[in-house]
N, C-alpha and C positions, 0 to 999 in steps of 0.2 A: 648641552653637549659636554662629555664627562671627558670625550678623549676621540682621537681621529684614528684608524686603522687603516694602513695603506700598503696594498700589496704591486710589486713591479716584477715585471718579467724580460727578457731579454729578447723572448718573439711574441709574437701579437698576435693574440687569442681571440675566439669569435667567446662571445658573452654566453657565461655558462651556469643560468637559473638557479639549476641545481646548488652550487659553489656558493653563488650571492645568497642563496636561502641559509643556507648551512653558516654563513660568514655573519648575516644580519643575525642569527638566533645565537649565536656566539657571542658578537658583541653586546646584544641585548642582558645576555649572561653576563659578561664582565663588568658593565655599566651597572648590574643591578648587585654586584659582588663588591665591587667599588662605594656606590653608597651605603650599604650593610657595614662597611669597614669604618667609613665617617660616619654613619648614624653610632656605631660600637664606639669611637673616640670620643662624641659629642657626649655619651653615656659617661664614660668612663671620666671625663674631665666636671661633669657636671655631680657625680657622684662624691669624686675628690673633692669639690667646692661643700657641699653638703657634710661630706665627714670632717672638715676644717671648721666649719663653724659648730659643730656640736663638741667638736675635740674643745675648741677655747671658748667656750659660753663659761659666762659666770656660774649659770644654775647646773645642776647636774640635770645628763637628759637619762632617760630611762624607757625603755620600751620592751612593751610584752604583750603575747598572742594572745590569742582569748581562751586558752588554757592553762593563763598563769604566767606561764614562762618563759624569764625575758631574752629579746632578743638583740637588745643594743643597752651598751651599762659605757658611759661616757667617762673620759677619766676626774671631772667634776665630781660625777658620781662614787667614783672610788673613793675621793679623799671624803667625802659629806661621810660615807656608810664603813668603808675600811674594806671591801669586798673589790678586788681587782675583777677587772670584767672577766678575766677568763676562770677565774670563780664564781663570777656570777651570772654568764650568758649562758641559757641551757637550762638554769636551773628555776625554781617556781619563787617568783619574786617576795611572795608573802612569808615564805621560809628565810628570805635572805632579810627584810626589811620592816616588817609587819611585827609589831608586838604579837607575843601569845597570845595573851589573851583578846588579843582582836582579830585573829586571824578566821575563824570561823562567820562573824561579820562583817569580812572581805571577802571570804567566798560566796556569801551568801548576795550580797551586794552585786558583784561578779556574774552571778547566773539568772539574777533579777534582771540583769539588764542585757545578757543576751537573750532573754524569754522574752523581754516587755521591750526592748528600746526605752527603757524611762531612763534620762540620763539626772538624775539627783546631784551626784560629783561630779559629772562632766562641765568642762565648759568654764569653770568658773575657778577663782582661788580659794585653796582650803587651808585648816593649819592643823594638823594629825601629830601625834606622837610617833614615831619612828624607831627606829631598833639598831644600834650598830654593831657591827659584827662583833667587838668587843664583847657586847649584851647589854652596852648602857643605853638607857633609852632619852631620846631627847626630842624636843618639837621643829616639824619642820612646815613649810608651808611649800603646798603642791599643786599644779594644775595639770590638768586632762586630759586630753584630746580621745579624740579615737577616729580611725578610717578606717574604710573598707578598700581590701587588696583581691587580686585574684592572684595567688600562686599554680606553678607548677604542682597537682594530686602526683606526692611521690611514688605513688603505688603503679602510676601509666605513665609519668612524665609526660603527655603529651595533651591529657584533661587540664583546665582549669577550675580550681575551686576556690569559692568565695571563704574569704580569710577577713577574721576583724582585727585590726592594732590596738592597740594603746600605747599614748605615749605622754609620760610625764616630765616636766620640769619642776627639779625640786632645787628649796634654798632651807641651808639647818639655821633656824632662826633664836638657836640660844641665847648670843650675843644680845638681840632684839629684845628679849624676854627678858634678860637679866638687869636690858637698862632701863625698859617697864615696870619691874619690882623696884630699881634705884630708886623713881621717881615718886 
């Protein structure tokens, strides 16, 4: 029980079907308007909790649709690459991050694996050379993931179409490397 409705009169009515009909499909309506509103807060609180932990992660996060282009640039991410998100959400990650000369073997990689599902880089930790916006390039090491989402098809808003993510955690591991030449 979500809530009580209680109607009072001053004279005293014969019971009138029609009235309870219309009053139960009513309250039915409100009770079902009422948990939409707490299911939208449980969303929204749980979504804050999620953008909290990727805003303070050590790694920077990064994520991008399966045409490149990212869709979440963490502020870790900014400091690793030099690209403020709102430089770099929108735009096609390999242009932002990707040396030149590997960029062609990341698209190629990229469409290998929406044709095949072979995940080769997925899944697992790598250590890539990296690009920052600067132009200076440095080694980072990166991992994976990838899901599948259904979005809103902006073309009907009302279709759902299957969408694939990815989403990386990256850490610039210069430091590391510099004290592996020390050694």
């Amino acid at each position: 029980v979500i809530g009580v409705l209680e109607f009072f009169s001053a004279e005293l009515r014969e019971c009138d079907v029609p009235m309870l009909t219309t009053l139960s499909a009513l309250s039915t309506q409100i009770g079902d308007f009422m948990e939409r509103l707490d299911g939208q807060r449980r969303l929204r609180a749980s979504e804050q909790r999620m953008r909290l932990i990727v805003d303070t992660s050590l790694d920077g996060v990064i994520s991008m649709d399966e045409d490149g282009v990212v869709t979440l640039w963490s502020p870790q991410a900014s400091s690793i690459f030099g690209w403020t998100a709102d430089e770099a959400v929108g735009r096609r990650l390999a242009d932002l991050i990707v040396p030149t000369r590997l960029r062609e073997a990341h698209a190629r990689g990229l469409a290998a694996f929406l044709a095949t599902g072979r995940r080769r880089n997925l899944g697992r930790r790598i250590e890539v050379p990296a690009c920052h916006k600067d132009g200076h390039e440095f080694p980072i090491e990166l991992a994976i993931g990838t899901a599948d989402t259904q979005q809103l098809d902006p073309d009907s808003a009302t279709d759902l179409v299957h969408r694939r993510i990815f989403s990386a955690f990256v850490r610039d591991i210069t430091a590391r490397r510099e004290a592996e030449a020390d050694l």
